[in-house]
N, CA, C and O atoms as a Maestro MAE file, in Angstrom:
{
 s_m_m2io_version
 :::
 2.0.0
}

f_m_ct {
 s_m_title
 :::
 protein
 m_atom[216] {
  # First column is atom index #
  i_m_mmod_type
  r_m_x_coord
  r_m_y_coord
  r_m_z_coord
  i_m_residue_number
  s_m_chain_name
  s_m_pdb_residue_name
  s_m_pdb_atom_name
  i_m_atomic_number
  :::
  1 25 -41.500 3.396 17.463 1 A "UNK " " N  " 7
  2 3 -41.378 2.131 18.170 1 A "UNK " " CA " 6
  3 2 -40.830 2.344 19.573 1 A "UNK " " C  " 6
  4 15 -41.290 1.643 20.474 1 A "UNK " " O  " 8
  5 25 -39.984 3.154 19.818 2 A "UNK " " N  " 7
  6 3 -39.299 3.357 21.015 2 A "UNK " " CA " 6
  7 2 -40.381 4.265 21.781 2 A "UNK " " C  " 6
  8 15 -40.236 4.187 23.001 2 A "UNK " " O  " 8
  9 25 -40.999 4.762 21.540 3 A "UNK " " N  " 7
  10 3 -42.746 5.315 22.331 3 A "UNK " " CA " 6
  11 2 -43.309 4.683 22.787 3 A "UNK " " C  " 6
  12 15 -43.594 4.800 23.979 3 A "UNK " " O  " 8
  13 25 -43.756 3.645 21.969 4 A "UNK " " N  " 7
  14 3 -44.143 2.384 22.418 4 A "UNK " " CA " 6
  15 2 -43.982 1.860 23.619 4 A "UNK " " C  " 6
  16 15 -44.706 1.788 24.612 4 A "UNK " " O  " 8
  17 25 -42.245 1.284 23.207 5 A "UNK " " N  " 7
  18 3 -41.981 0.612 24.675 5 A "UNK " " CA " 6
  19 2 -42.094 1.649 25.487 5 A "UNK " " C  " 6
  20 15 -42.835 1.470 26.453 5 A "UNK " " O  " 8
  21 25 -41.566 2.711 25.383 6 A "UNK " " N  " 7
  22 3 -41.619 3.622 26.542 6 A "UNK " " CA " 6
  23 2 -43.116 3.416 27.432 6 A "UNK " " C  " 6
  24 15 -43.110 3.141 28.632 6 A "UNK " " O  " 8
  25 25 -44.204 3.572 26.741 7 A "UNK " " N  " 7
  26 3 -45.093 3.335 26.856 7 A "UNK " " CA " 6
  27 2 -45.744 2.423 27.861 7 A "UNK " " C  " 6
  28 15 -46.312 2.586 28.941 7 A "UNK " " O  " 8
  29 25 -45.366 1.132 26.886 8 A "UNK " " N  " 7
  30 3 -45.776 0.025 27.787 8 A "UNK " " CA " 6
  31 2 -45.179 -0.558 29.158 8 A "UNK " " C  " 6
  32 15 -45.663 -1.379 29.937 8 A "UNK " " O  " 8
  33 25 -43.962 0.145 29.191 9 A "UNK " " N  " 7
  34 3 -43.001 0.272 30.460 9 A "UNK " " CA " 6
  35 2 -43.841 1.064 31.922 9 A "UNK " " C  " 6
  36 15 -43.906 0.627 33.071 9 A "UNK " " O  " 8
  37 25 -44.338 2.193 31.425 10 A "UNK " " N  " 7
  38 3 -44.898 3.019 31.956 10 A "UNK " " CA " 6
  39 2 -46.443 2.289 32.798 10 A "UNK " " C  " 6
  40 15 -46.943 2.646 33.865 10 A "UNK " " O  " 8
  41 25 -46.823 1.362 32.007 11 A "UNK " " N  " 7
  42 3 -48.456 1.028 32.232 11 A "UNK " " CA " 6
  43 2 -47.917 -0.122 33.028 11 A "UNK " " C  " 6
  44 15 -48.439 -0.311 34.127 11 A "UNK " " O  " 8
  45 25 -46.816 -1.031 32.587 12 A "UNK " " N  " 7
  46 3 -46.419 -2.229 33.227 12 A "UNK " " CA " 6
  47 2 -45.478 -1.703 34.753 12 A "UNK " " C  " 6
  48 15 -44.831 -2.575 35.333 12 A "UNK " " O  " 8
  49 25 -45.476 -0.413 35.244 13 A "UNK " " N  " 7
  50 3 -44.738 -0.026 36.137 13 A "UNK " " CA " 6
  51 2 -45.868 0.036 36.885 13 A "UNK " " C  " 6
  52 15 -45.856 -0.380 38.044 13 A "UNK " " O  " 8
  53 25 -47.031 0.584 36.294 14 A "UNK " " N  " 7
  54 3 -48.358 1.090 36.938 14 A "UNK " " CA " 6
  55 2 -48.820 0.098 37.725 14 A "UNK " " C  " 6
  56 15 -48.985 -0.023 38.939 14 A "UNK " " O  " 8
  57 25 -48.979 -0.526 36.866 15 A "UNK " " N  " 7
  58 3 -49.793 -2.266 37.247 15 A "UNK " " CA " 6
  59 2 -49.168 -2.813 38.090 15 A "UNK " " C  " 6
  60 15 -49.735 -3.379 39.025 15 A "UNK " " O  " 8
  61 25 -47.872 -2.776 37.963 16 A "UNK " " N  " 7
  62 3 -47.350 -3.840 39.049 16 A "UNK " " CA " 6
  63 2 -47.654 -2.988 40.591 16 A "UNK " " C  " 6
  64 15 -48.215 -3.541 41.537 16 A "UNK " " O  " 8
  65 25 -47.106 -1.389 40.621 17 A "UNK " " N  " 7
  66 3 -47.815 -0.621 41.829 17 A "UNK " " CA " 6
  67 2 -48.709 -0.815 42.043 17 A "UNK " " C  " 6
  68 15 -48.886 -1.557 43.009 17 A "UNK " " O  " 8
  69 25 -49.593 -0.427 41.495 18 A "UNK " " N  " 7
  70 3 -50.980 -0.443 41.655 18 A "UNK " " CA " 6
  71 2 -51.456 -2.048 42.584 18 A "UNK " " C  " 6
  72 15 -52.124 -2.017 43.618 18 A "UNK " " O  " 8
  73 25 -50.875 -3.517 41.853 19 A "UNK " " N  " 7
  74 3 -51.029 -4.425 42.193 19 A "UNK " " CA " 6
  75 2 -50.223 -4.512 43.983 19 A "UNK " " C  " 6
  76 15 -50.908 -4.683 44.991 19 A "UNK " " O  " 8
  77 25 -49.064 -4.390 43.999 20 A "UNK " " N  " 7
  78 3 -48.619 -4.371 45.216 20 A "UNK " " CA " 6
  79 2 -49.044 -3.363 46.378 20 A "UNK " " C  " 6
  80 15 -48.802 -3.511 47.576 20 A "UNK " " O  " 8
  81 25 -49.914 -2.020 45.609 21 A "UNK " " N  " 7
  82 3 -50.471 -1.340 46.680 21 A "UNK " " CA " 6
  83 2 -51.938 -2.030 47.636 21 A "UNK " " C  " 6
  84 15 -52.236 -2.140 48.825 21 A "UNK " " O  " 8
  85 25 -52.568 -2.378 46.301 22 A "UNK " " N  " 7
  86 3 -53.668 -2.623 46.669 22 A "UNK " " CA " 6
  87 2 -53.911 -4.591 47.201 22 A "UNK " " C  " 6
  88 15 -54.996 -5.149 47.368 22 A "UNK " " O  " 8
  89 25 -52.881 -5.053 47.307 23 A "UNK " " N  " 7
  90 3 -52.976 -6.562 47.345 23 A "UNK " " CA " 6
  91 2 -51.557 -6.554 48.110 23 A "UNK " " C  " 6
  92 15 -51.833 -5.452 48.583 23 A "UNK " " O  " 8
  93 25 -50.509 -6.768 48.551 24 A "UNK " " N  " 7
  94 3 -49.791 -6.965 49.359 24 A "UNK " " CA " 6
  95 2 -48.970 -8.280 49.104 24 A "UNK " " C  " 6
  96 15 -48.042 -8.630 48.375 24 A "UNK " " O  " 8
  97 25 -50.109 -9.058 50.465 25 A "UNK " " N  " 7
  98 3 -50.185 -10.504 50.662 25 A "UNK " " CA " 6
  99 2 -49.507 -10.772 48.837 25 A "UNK " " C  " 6
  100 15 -48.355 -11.010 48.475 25 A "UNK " " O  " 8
  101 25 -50.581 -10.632 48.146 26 A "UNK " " N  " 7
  102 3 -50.869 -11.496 46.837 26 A "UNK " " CA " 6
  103 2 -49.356 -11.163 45.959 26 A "UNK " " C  " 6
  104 15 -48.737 -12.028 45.339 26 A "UNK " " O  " 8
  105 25 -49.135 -10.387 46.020 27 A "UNK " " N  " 7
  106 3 -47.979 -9.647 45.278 27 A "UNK " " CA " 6
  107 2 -46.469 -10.565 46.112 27 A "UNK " " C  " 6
  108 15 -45.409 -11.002 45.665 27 A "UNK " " O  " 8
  109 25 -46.886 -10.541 47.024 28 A "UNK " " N  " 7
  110 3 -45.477 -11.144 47.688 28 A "UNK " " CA " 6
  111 2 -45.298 -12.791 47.626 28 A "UNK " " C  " 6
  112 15 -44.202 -13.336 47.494 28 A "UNK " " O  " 8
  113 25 -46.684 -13.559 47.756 29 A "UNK " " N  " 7
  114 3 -46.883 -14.606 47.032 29 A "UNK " " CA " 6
  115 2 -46.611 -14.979 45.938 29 A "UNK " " C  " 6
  116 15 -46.321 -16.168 45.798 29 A "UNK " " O  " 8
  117 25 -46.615 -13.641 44.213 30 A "UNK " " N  " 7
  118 3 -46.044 -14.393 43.230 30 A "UNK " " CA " 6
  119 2 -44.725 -13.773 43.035 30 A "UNK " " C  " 6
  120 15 -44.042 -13.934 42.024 30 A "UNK " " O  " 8
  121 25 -44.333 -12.913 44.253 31 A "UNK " " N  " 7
  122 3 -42.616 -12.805 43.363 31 A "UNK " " CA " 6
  123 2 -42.050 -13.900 44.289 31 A "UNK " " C  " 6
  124 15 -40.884 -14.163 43.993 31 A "UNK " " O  " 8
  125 25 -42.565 -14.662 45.391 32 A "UNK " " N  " 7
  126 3 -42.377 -16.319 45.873 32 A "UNK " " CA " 6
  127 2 -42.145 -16.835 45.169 32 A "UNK " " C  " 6
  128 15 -40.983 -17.131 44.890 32 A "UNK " " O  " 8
  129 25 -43.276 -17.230 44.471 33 A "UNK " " N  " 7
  130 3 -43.471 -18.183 43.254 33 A "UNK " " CA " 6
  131 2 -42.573 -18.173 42.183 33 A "UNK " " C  " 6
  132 15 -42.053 -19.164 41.672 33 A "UNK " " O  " 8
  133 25 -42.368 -16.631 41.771 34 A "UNK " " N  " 7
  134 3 -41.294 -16.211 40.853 34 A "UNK " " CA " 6
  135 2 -39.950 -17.145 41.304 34 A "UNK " " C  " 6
  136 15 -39.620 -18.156 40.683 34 A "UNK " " O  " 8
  137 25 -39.202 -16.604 42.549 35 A "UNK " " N  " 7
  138 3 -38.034 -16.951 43.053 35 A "UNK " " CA " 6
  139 2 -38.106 -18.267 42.826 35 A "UNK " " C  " 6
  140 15 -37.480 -18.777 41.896 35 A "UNK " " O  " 8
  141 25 -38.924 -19.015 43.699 36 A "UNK " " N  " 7
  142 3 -38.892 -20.503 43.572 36 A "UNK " " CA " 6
  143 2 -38.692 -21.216 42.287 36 A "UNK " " C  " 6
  144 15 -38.148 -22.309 42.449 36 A "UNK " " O  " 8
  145 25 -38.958 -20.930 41.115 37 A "UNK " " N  " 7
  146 3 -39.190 -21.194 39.801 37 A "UNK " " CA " 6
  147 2 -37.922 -20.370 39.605 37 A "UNK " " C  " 6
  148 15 -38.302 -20.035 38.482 37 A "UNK " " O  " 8
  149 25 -36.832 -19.795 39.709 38 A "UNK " " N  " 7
  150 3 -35.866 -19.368 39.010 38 A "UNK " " CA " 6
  151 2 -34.639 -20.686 39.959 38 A "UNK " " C  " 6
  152 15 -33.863 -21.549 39.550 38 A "UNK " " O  " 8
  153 25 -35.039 -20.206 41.308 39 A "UNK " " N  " 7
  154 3 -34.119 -21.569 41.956 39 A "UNK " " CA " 6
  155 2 -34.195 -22.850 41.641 39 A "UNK " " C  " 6
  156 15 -33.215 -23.592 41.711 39 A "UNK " " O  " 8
  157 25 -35.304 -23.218 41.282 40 A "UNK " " N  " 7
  158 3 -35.448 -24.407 40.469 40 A "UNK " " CA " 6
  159 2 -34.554 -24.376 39.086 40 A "UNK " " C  " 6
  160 15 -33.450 -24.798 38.743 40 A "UNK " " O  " 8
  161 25 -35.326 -23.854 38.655 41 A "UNK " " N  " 7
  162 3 -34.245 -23.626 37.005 41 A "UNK " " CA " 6
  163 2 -32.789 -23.539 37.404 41 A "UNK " " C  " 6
  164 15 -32.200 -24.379 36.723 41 A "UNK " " O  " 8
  165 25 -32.079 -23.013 38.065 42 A "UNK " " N  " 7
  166 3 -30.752 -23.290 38.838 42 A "UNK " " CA " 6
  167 2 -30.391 -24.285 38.862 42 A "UNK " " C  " 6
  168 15 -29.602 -24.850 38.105 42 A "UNK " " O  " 8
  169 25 -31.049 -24.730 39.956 43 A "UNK " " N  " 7
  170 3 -31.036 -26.067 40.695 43 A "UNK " " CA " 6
  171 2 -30.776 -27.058 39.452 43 A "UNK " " C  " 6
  172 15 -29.641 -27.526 39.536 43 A "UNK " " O  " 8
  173 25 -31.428 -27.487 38.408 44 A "UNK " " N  " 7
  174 3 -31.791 -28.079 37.539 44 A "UNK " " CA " 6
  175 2 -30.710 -28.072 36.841 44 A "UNK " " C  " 6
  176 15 -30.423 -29.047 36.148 44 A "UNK " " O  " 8
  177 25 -29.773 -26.764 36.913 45 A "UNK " " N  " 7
  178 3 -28.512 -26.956 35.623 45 A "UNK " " CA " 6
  179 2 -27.852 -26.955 36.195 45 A "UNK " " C  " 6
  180 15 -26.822 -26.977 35.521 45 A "UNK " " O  " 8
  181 25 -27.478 -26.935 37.819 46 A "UNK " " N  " 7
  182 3 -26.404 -27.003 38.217 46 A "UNK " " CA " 6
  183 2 -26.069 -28.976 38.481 46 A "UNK " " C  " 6
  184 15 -25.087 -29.685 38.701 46 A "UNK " " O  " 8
  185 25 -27.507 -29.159 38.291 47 A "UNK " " N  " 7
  186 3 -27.439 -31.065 38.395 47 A "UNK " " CA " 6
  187 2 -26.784 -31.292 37.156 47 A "UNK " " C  " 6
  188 15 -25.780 -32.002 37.225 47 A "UNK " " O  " 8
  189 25 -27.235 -30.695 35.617 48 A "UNK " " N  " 7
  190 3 -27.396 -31.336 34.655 48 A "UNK " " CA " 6
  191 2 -25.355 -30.871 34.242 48 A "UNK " " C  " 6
  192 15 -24.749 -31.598 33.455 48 A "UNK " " O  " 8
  193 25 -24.886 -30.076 34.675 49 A "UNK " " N  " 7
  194 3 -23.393 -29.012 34.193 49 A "UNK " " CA " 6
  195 2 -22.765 -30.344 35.005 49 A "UNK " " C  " 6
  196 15 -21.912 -30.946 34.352 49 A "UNK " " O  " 8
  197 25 -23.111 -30.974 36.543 50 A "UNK " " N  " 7
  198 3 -22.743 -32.513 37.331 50 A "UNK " " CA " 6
  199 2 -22.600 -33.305 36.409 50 A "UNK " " C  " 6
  200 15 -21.516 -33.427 35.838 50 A "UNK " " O  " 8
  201 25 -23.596 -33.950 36.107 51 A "UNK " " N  " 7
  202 3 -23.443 -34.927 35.349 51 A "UNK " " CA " 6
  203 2 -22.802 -34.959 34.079 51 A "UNK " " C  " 6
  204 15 -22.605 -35.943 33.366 51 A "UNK " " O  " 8
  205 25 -22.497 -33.769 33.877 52 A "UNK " " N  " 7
  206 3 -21.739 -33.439 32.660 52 A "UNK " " CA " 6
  207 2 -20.490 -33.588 32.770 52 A "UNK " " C  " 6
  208 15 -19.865 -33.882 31.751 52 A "UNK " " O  " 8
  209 25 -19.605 -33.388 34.354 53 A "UNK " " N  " 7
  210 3 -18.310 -33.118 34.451 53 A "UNK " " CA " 6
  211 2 -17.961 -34.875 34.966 53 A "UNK " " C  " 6
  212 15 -16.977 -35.561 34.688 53 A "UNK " " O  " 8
  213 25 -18.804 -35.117 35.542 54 A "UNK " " N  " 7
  214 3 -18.515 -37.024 35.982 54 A "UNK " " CA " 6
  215 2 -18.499 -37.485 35.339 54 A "UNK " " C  " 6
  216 15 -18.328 -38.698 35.452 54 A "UNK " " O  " 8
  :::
 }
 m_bond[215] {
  # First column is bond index #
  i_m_from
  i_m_to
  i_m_order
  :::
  1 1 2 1
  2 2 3 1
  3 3 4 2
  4 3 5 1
  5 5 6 1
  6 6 7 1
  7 7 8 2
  8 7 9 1
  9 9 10 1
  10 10 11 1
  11 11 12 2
  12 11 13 1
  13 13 14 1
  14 14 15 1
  15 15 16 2
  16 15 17 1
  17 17 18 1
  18 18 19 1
  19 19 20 2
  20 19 21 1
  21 21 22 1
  22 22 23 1
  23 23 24 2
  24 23 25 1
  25 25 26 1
  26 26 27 1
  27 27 28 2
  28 27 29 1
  29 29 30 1
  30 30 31 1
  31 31 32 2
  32 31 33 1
  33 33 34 1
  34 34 35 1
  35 35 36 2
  36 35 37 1
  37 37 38 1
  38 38 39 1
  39 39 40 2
  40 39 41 1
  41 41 42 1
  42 42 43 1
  43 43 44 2
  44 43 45 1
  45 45 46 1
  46 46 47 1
  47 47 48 2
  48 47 49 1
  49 49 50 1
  50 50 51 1
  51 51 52 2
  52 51 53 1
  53 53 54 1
  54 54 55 1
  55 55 56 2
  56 55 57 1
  57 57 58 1
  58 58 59 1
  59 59 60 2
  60 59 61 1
  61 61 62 1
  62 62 63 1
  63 63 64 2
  64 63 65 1
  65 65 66 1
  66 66 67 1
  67 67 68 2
  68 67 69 1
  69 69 70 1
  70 70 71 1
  71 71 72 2
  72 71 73 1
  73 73 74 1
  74 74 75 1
  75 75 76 2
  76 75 77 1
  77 77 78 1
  78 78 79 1
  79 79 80 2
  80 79 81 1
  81 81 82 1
  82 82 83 1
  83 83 84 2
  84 83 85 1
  85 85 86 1
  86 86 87 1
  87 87 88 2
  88 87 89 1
  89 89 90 1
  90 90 91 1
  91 91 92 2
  92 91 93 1
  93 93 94 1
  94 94 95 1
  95 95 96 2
  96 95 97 1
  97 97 98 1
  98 98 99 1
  99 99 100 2
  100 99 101 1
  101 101 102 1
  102 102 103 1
  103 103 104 2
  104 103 105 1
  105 105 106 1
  106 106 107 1
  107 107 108 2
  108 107 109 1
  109 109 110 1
  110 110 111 1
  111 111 112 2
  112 111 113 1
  113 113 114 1
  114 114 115 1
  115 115 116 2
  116 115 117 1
  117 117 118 1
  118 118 119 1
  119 119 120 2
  120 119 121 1
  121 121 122 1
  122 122 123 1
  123 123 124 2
  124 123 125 1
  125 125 126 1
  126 126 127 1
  127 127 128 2
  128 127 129 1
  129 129 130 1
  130 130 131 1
  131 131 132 2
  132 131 133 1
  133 133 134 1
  134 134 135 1
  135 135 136 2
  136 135 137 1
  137 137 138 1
  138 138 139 1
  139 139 140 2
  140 139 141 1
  141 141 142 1
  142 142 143 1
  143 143 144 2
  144 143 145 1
  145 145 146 1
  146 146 147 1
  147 147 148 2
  148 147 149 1
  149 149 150 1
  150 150 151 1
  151 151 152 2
  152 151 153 1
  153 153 154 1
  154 154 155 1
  155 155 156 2
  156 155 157 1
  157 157 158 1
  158 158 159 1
  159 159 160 2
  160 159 161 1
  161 161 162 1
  162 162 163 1
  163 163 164 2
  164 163 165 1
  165 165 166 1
  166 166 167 1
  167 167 168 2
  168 167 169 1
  169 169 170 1
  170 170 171 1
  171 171 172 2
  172 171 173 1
  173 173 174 1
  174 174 175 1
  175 175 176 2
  176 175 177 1
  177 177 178 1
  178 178 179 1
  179 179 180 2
  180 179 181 1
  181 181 182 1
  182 182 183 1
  183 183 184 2
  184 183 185 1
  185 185 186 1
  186 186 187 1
  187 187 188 2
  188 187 189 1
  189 189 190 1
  190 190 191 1
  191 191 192 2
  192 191 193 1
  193 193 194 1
  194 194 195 1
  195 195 196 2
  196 195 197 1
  197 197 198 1
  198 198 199 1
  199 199 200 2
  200 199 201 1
  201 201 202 1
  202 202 203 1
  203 203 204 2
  204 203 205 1
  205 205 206 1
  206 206 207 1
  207 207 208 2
  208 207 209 1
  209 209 210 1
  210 210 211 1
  211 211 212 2
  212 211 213 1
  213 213 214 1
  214 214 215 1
  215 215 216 2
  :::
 }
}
């Protein structure tokens, strides 16, 4: 099992190179997208932890 992941670590390291070598632009667009969607999720509990303490 631990081959495995090793494994799939290895192909998912590939891919993502491979993706940022050959695409750039596109690659920097979804770790954007990424960020934006984690600041949101933030954003979202730092409202909801508010309304919790008022």
């Amino acid at each position: 099992m631990a081959q495995a992941k090793k494994v799939v670590g290895y192909i998912l390291v590939v891919f993502v190179l491979y993706t940022i070598i050959t695409s750039p632009d596109r690659a920097a667009d979804l770790v954007q997208v990424g960020f934006e969607g984690i600041s949101s999720a933030a954003q979202g509990v730092g409202r909801f932890m508010t309304s919790l303490v008022n």
